[in-house]
N, C-alpha and C positions, 0 to 999 in steps of 0.2 A: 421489420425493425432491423437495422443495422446495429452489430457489435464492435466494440471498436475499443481496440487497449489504450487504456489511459497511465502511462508511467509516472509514480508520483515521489517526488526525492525532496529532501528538504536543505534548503542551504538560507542561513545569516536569516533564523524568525520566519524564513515565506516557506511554500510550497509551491515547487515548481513542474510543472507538467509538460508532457512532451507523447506527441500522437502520430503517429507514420501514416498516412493516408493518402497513397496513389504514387507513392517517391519522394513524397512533399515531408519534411520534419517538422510540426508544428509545436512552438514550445510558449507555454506562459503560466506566469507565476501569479497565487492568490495566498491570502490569509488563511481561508480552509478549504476543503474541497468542494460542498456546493459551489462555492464562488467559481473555483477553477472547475469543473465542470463547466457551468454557466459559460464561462469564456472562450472553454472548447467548442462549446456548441458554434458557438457567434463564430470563430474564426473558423469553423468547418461549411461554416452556412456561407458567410462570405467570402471564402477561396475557393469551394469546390461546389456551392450552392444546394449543400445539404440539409433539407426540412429534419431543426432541432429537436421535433418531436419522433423524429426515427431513426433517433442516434439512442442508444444504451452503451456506457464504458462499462469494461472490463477494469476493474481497478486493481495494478500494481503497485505495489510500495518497496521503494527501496528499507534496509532494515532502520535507517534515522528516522525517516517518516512514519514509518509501520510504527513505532514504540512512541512518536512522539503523539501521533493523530490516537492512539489506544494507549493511554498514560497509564491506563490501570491492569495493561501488561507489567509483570515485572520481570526483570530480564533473570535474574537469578533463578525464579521457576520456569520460567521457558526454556534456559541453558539445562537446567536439571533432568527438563521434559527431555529434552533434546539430543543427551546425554555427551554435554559438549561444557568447555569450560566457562563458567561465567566471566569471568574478564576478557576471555576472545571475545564473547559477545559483546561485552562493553563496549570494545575494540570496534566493533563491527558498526554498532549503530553510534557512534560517535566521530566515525570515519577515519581513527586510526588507521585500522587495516581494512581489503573489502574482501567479503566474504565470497567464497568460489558459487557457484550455478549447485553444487552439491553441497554446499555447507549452510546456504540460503533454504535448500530443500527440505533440511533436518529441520532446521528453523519452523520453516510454512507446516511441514506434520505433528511438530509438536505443538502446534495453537490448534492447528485443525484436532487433533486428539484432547485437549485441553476442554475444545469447545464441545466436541463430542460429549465426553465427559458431561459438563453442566448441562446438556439440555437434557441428559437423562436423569437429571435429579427430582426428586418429590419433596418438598418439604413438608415436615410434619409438625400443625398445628394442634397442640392439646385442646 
């Protein structure tokens, strides 16, 4: 099985995607990400003639795409988590401003700790 990062950013309603594979930038836009997947595969299969069934992406989101594709993020508790201002982040995933390699990182730990969080819950049933 090949791994292969799939960068996914969002501009004007689509999702656009972009894959580096062998010096080659391969870039295309879908409505969600199965689709663009799907479309990666096809143009990895027909430029470099890679069997779609042993390709797996790594999924990267730029911060528009990450809060748009997971809506029921909310940025005000993830800035909280993250202990960062909520309107940079607005900032961030609205493309005002972009966020640095280390201000993205804070970001990515505070959902990863977020999510951590939820799967250790029990709910209790009377």
């Amino acid at each position: 099985m090949m791994l292969i990062s799939l960068i996914i950013e969002k501009s004007q309603g689509e999702l656009w995607g972009r894959v580096m594979f062998d010096d080659n930038l391969i870039i295309d836009s879908a409505k969600n990400v199965a689709s663009l997947e799907r479309k990666m595969k096809k143009l990895l299969k027909s430029l470099h003639q890679l069997d779609p069934e042993n390709v797996t992406f790594e999924l990267q989101y730029d911060l528009s795409a990450l809060f748009a594709q997971f809506s029921y993020l909310k940025i005000t508790s993830i800035a909280r988590e993250a202990e960062m201002n909520p309107t940079l982040l607005r900032q961030y995933v609205t493309g005002i401003k972009h966020a640095s390699p280390k201000q993205a990182k804070k970001v990515e730990a505070a959902i990863h700790k977020i999510g951590h969080d939820l799967v250790n819950i029990t709910v209790y049933a009377a």
